[in-house]
Backbone as CSV, one residue per row, in Angstrom:
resi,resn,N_x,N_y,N_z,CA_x,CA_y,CA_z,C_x,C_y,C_z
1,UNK,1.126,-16.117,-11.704,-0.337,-16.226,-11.830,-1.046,-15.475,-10.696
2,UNK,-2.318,-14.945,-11.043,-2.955,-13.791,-10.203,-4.126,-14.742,-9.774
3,UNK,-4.545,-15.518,-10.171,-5.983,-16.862,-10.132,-5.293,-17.114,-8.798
4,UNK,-6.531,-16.949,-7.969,-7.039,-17.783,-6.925,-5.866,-17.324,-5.551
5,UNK,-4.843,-16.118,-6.006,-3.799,-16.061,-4.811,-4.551,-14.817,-3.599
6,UNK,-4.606,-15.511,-2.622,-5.025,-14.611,-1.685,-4.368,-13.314,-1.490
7,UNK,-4.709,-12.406,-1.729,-4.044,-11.169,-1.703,-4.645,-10.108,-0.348
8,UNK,-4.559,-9.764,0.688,-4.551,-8.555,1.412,-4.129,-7.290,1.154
9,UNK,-5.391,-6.199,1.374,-4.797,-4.528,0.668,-5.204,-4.141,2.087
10,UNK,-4.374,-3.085,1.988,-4.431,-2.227,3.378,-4.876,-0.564,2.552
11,UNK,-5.161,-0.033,3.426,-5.640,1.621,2.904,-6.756,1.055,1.475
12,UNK,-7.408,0.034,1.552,-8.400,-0.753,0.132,-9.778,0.456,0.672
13,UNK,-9.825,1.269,1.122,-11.516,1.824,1.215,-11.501,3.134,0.258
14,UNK,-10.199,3.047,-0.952,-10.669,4.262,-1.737,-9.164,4.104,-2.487
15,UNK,-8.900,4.914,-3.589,-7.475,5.513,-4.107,-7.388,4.266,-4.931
16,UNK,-5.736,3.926,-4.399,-5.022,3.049,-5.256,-5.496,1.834,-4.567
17,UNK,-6.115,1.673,-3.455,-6.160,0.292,-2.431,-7.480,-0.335,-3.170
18,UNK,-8.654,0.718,-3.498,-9.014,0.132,-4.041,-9.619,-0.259,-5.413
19,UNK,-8.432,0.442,-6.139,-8.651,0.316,-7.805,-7.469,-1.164,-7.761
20,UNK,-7.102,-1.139,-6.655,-5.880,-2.597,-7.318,-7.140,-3.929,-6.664
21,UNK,-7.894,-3.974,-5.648,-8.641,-5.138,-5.340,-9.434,-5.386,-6.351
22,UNK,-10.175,-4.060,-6.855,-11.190,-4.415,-7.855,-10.248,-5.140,-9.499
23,UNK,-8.826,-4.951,-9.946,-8.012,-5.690,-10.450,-8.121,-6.601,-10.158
24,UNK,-7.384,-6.923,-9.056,-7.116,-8.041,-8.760,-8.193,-9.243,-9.047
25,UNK,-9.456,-8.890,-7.536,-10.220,-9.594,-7.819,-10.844,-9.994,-9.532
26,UNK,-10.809,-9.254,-10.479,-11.365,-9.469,-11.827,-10.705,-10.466,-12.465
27,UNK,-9.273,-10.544,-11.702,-8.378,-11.466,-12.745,-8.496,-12.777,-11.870
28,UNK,-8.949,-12.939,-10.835,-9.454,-14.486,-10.051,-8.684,-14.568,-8.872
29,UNK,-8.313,-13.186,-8.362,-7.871,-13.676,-6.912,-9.040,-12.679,-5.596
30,UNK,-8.386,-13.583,-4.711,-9.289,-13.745,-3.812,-8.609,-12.580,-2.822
31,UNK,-9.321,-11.541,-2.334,-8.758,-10.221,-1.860,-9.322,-9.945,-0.406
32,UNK,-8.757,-9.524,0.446,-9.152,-9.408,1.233,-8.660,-7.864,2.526
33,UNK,-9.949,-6.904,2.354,-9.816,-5.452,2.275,-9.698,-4.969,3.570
34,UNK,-8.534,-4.093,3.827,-8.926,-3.167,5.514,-8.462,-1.994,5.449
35,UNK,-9.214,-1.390,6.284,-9.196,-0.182,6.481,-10.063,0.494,7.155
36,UNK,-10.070,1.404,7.628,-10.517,2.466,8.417,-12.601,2.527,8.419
37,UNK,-12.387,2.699,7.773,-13.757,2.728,6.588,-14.733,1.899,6.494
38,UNK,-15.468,1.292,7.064,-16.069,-0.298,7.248,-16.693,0.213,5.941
39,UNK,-17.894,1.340,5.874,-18.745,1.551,5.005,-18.516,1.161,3.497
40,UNK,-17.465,1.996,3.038,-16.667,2.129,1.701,-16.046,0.622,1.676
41,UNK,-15.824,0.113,2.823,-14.906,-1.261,2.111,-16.478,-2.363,1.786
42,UNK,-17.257,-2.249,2.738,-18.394,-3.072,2.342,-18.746,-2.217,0.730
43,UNK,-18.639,-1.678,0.017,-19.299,-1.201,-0.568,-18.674,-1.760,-1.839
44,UNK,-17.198,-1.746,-1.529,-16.277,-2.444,-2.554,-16.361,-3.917,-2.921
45,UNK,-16.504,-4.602,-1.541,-17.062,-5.472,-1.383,-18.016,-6.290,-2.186
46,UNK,-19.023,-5.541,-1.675,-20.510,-5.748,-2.945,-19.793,-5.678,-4.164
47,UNK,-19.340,-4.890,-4.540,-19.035,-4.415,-6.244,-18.538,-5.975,-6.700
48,UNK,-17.288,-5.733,-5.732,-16.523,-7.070,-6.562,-17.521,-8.152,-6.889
49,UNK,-18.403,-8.806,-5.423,-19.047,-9.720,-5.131,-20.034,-9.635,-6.628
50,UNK,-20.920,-8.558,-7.225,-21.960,-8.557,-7.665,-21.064,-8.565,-9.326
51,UNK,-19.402,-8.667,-9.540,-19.173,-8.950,-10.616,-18.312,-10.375,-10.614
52,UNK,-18.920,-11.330,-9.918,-18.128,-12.961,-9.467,-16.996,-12.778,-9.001
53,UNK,-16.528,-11.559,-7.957,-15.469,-11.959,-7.697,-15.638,-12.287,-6.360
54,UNK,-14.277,-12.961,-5.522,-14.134,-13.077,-4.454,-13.704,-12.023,-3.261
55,UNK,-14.384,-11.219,-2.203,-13.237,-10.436,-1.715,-14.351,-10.531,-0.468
56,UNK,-13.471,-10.191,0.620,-14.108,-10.118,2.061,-13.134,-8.717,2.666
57,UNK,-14.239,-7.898,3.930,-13.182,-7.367,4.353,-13.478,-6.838,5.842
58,UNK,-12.102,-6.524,6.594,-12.393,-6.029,8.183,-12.073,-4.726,8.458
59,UNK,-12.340,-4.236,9.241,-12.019,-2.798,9.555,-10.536,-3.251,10.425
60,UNK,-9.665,-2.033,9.745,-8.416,-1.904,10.130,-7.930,-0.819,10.601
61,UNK,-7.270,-0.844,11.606,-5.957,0.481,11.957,-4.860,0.020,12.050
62,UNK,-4.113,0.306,10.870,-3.204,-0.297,10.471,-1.486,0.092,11.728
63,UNK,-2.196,1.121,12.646,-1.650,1.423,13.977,-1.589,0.498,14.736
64,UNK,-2.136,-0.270,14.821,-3.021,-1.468,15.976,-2.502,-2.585,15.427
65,UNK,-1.283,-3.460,16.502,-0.902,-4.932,16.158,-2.488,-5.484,15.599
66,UNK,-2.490,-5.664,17.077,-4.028,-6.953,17.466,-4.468,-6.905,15.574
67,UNK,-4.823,-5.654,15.586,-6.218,-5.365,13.882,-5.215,-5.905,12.974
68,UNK,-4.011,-5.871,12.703,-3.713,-6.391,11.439,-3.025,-7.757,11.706
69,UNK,-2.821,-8.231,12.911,-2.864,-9.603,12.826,-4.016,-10.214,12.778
70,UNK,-5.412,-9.862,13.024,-6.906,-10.026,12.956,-7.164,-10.119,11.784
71,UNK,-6.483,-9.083,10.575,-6.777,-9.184,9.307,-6.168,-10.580,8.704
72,UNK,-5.024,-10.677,9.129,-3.964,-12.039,8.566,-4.614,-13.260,9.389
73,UNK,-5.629,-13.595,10.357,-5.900,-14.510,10.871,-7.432,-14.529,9.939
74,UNK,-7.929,-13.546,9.530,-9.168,-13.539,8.888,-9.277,-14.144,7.563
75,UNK,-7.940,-13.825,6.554,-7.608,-14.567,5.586,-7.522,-15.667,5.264
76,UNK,-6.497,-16.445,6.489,-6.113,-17.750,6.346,-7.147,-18.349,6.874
77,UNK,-8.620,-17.672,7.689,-9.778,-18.533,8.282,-10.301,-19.114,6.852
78,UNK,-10.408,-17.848,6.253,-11.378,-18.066,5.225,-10.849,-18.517,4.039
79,UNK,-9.856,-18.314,3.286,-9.178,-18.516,2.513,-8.072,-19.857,2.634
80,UNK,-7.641,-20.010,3.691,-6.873,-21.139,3.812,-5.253,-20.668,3.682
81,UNK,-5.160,-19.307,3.083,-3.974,-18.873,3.301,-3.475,-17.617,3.095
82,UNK,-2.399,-17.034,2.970,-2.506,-15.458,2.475,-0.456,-15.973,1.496
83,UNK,-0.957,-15.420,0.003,0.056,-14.778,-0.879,0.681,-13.978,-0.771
84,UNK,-0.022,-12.894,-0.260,0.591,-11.840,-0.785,-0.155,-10.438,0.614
85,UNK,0.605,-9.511,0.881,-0.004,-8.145,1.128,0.336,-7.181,0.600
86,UNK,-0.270,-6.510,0.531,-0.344,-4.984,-0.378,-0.469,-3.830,1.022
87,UNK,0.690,-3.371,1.231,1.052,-2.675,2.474,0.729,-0.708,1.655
88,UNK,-0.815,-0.108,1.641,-1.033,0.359,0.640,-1.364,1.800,1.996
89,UNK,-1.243,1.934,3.086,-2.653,2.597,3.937,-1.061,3.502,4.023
90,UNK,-1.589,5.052,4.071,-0.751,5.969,4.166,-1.331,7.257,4.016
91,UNK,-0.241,8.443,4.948,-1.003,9.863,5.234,0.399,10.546,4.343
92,UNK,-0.314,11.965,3.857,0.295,13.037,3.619,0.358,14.667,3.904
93,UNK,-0.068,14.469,4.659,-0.198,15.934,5.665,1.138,17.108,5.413
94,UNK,1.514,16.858,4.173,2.630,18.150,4.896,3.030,19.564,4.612
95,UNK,3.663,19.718,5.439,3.679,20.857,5.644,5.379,21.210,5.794
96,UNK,5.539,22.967,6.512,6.902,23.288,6.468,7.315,23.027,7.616
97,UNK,8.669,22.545,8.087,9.057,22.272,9.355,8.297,23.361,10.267
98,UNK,8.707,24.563,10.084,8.395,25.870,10.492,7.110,25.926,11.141
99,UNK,6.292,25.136,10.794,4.576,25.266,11.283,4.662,24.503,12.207
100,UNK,5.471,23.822,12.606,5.655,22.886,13.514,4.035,21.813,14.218
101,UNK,3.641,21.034,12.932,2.283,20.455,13.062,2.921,19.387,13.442
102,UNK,3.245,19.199,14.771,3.888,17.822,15.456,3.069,16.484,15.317
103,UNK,1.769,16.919,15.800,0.645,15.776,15.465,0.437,15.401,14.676
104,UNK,1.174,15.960,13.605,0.511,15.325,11.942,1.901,14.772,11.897
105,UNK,3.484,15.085,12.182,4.254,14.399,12.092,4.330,12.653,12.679
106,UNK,3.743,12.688,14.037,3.428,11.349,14.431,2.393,10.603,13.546
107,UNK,1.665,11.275,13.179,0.429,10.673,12.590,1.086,9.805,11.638
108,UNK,2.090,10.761,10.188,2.316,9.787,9.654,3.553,8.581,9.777
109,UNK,4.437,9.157,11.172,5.443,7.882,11.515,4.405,6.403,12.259
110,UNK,3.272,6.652,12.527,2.465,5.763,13.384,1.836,5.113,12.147
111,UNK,1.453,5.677,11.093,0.674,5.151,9.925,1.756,4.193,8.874
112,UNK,2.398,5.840,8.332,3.137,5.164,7.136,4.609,4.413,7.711
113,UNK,4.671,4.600,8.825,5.973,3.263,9.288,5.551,2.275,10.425
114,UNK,4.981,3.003,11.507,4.738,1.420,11.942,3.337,0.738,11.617
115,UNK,2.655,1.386,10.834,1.261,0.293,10.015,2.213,-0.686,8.925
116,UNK,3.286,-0.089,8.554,4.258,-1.465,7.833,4.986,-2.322,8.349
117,UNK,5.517,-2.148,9.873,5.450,-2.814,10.229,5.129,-4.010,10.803
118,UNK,3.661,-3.522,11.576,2.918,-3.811,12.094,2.253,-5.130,11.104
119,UNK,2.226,-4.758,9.984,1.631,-5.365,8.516,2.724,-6.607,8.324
120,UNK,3.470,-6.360,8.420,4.876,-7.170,8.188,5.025,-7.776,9.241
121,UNK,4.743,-7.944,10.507,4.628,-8.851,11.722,3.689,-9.409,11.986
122,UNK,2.580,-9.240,11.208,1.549,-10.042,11.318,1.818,-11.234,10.241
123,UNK,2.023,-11.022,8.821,2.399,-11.716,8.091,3.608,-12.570,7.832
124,UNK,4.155,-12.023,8.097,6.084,-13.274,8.179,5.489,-14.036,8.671
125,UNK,5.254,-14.580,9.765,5.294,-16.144,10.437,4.546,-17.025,9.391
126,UNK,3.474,-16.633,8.810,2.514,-17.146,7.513,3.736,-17.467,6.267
127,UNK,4.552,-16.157,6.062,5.310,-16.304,4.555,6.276,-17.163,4.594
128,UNK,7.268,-17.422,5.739,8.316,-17.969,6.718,7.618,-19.434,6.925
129,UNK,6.458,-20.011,7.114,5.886,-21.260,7.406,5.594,-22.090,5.974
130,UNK,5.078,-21.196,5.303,5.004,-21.448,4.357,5.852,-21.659,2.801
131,UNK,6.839,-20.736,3.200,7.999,-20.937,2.196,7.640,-19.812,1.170
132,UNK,7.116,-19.043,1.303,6.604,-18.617,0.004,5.606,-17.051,0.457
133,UNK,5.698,-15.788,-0.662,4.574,-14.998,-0.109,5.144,-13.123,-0.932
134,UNK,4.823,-12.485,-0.828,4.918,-11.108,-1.396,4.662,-10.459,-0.620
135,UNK,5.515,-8.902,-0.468,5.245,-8.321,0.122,5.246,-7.304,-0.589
136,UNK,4.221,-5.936,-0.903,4.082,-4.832,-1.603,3.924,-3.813,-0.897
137,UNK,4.845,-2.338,-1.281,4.272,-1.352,-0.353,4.390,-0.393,-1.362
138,UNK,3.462,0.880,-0.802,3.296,1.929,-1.368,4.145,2.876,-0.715
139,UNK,4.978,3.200,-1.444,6.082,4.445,-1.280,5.660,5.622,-1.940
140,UNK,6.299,6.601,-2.695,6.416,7.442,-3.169,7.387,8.086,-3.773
141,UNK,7.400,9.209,-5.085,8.864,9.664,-5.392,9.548,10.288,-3.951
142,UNK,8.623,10.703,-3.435,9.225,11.800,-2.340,10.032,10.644,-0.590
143,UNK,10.255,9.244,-1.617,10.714,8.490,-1.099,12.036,8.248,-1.515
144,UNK,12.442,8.780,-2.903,13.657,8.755,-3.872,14.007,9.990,-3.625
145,UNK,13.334,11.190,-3.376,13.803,12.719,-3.358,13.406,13.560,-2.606
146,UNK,14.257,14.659,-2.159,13.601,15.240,-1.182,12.926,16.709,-1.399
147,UNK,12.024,16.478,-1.177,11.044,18.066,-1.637,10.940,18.904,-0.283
148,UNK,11.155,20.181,-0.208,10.321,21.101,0.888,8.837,21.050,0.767
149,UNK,8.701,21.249,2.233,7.653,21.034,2.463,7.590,19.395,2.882
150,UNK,8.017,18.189,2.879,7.777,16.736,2.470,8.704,16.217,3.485
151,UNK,9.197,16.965,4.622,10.706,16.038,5.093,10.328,15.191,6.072
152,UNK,9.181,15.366,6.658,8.703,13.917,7.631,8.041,13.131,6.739
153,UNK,7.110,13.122,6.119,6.463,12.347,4.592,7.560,11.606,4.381
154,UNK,8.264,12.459,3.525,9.585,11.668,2.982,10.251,11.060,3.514
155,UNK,10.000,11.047,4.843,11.428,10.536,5.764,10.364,9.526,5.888
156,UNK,9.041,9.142,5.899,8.413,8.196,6.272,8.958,6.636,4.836
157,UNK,8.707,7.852,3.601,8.851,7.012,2.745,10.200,6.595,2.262
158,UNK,11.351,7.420,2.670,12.692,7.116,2.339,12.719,5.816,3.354
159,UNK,12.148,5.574,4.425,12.223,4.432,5.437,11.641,2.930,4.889
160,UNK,10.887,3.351,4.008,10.640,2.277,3.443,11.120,1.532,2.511
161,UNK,11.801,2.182,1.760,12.725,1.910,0.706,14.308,1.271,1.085
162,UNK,14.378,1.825,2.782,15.423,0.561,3.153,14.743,-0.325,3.725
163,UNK,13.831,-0.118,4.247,12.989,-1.447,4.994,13.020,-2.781,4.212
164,UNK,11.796,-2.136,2.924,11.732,-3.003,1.714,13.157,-3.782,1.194
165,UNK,14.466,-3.198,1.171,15.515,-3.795,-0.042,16.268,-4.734,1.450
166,UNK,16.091,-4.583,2.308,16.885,-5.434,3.816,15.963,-6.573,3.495
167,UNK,14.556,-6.447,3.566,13.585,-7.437,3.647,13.749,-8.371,2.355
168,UNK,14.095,-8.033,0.897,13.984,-8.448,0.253,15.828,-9.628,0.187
169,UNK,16.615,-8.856,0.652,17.835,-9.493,1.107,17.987,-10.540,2.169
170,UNK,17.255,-9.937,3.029,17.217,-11.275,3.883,16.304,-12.551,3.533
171,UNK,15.573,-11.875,2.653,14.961,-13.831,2.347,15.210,-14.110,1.323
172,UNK,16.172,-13.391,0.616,16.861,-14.466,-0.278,18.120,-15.022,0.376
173,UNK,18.751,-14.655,1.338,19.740,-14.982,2.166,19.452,-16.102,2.906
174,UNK,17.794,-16.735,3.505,17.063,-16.844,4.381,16.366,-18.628,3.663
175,UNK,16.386,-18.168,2.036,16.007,-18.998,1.614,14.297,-19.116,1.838
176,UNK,13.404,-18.281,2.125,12.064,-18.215,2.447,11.371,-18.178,1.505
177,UNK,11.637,-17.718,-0.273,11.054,-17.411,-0.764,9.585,-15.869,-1.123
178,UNK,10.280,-15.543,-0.218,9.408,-13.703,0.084,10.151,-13.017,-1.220
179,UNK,8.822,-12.756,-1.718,9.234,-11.688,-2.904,8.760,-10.065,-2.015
180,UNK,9.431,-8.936,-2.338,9.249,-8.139,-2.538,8.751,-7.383,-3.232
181,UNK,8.237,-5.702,-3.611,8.030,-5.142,-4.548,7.727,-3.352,-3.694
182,UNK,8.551,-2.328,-4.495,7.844,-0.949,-3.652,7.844,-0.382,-5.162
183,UNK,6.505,0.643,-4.379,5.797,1.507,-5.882,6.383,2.776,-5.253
184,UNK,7.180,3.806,-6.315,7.232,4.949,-5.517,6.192,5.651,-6.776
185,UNK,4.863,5.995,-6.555,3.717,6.919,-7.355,4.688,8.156,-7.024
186,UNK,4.556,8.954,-8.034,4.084,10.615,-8.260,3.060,10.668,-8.449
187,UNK,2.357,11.801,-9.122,0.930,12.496,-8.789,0.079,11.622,-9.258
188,UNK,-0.972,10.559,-8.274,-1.947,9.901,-9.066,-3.045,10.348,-7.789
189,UNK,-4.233,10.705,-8.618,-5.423,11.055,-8.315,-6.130,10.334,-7.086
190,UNK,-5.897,10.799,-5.982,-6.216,9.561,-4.464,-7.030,10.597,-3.666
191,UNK,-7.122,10.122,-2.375,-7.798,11.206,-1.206,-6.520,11.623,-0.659
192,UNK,-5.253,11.123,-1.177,-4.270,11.673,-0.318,-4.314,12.718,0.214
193,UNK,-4.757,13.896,-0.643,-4.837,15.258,0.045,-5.716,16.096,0.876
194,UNK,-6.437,14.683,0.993,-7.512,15.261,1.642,-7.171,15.660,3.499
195,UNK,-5.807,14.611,3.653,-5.747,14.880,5.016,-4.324,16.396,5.715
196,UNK,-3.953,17.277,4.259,-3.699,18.669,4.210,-4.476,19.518,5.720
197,UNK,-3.459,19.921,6.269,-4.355,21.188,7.013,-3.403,22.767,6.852
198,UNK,-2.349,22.231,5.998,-1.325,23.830,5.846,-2.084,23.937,4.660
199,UNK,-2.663,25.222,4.228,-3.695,25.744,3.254,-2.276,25.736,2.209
200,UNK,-0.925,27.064,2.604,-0.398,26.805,1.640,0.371,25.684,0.504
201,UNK,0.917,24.345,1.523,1.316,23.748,1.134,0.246,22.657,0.256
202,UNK,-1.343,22.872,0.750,-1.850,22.146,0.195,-2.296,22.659,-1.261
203,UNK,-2.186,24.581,-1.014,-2.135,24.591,-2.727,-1.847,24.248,-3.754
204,UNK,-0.157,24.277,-3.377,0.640,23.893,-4.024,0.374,22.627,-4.449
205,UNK,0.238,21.761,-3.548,0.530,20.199,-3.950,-1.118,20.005,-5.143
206,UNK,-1.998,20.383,-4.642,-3.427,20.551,-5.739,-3.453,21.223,-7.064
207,UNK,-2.360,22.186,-7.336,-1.896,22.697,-8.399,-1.169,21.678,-9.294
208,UNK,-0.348,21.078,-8.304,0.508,19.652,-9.393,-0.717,18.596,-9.508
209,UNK,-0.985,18.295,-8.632,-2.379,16.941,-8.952,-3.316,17.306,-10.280
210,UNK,-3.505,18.594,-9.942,-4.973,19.110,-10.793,-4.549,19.383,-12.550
211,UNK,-2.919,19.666,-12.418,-1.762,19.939,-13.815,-1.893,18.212,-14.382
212,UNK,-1.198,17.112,-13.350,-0.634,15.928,-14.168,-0.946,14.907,-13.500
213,UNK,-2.039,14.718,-12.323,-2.973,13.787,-12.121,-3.602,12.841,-12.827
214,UNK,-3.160,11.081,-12.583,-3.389,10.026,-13.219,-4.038,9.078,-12.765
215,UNK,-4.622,8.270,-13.053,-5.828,7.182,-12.304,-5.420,6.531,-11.392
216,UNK,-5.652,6.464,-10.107,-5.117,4.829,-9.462,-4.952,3.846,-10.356
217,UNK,-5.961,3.252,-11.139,-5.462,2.405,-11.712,-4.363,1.988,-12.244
218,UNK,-3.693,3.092,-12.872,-2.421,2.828,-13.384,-1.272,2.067,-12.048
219,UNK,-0.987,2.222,-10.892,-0.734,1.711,-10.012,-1.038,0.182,-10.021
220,UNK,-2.563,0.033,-9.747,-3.312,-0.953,-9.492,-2.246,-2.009,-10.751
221,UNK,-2.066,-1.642,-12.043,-1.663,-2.115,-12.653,-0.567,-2.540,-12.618
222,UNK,0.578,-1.887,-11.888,1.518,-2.345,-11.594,1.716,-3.651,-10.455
223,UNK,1.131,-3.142,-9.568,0.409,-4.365,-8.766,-0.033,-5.515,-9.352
224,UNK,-0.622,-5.493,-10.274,-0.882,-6.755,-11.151,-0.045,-7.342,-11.946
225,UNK,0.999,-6.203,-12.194,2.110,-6.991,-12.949,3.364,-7.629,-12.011
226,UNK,3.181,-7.304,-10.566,3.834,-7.798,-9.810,3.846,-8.723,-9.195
227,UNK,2.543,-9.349,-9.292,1.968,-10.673,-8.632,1.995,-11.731,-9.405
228,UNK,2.254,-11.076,-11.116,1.629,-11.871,-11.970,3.387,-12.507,-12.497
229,UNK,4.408,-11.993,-12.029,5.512,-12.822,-12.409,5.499,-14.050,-11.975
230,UNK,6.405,-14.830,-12.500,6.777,-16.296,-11.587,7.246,-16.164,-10.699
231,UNK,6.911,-17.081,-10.003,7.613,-17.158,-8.553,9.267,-16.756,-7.638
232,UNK,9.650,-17.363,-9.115,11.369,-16.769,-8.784,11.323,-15.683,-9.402
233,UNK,10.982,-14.541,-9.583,11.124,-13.606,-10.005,10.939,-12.642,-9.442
234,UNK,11.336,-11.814,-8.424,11.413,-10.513,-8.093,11.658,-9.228,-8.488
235,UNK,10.400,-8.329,-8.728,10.678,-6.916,-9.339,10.732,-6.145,-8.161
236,UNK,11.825,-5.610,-7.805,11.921,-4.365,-6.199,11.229,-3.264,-6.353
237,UNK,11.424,-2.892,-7.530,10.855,-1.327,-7.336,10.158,-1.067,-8.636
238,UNK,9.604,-0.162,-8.693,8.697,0.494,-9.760,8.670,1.646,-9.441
239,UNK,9.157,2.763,-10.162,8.908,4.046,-10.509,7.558,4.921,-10.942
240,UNK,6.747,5.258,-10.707,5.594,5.264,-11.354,4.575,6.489,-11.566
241,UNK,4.815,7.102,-12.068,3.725,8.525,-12.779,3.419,8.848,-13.915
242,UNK,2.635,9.982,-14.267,2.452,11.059,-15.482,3.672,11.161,-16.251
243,UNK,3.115,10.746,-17.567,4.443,10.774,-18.458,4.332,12.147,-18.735
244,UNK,3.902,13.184,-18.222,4.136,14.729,-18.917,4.303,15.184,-17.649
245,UNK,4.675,14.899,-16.028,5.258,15.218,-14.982,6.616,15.152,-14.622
246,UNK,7.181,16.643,-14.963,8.457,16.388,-14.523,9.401,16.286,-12.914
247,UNK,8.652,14.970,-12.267,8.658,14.813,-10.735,10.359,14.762,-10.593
């Protein structure tokens, strides 16, 4: 059931973060948004709010312990508890080893691995106290395969995909009740590319988006079908793109 479970999205101020809150919230849970973005998340905010739903949200850097344990203390103020997180906030900058854009390589080991962490240490002691809780992250194919051009990306997202299946092993080992779930998307229509600074590689990658580019929503949806199992039921992974993309 999706009614009334407190859910947390990370990267929620645009894309897939926040076509899955505005889900979520529609189906009766109570969401609660961060990210970078105060503006855009208030804005989401309103939306939900002005169609009965529930959602609140804080500005996040999903870099920053303190902010995302701030987010997980903001939840359980208001809400009384947290279900679930949606570990969603992530960069794609890439480029060829060769260009050697070092700063964009940290950027996304600081974002797309330790903002999951970081996300994941704020929350355990909550899922672990409680007996019970989900954890969702946004991966990618280029988390299953390796593309040129993609090998720090990928290496961000191949990291998650053992992160995720250890995490999901140890609490069934653990007896905690932590469900798991990782989305690896191919080409769905986000700002991902907006944070490109290799012109060529960003052609390329805008040539496939602009060919077989698909809604966040479709994501969002998966997300909803992941929350919405029973309790003993764990789905790990989801595969997820353009049925006319041959990723």
């Amino acid at each position: 059931m999706i009614k009334d479970k407190v859910v947390i999205i990370t990267g929620a101020s645009s894309g897939i973060g926040e076509a899955t809150a505005k889900l979520l919230a529609s189906k009766g849970a109570k969401v609660v948004l961060g990210a970078r973005r105060a503006a855009n998340l208030q804005r989401i905010t309103d939306e939900i709010q002005a169609h009965g739903g529930q959602a609140m949200y804080q500005e996040l850097d999903v870099t920053r312990q303190s902010e995302n344990d701030a987010i997980v203390k903001l939840a359980k103020d208001r809400f009384g508890r947290v279900d679930a997180i949606f570990l969603n906030a992530g960069l794609m900058p890439n480029s060829p080893l060769s260009a050697l854009k070092t700063d964009e390589w940290h950027q996304m080991v600081d974002v797309n691995v330790k903002g999951v962490l970081n996300g994941v240490a704020a929350v355990l002691p909550e899922f672990l106290a409680q007996k019970s809780g989900h954890v969702i992250a946004t991966s990618s194919v280029a988390g299953l395969k390796a593309y040129p051009g993609g090998a720090v990306y990928g290496g961000t997202k191949w990291f998650l995909r053992d992160f995720m299946e250890v995490l999901r092993m140890e609490s069934a080992m653990e007896g905690s009740n932590i469900r798991t779930a990782t989305i690896y998307p191919a080409a769905i229509n986000t700002e991902l590319l907006s944070t490109f600074s290799d012109k060529a590689s960003l052609d390329q990658m805008q040539s496939i988006y602009d060919k077989f580019g698909i809604s966040p929503d479709r994501i969002a949806n998966v997300v909803a079908f992941a929350i919405d199992q029973p309790d003993d039921t764990t789905i790990n992974e989801f595969t997820v793109g353009p049925s006319n993309q041959p990723w």
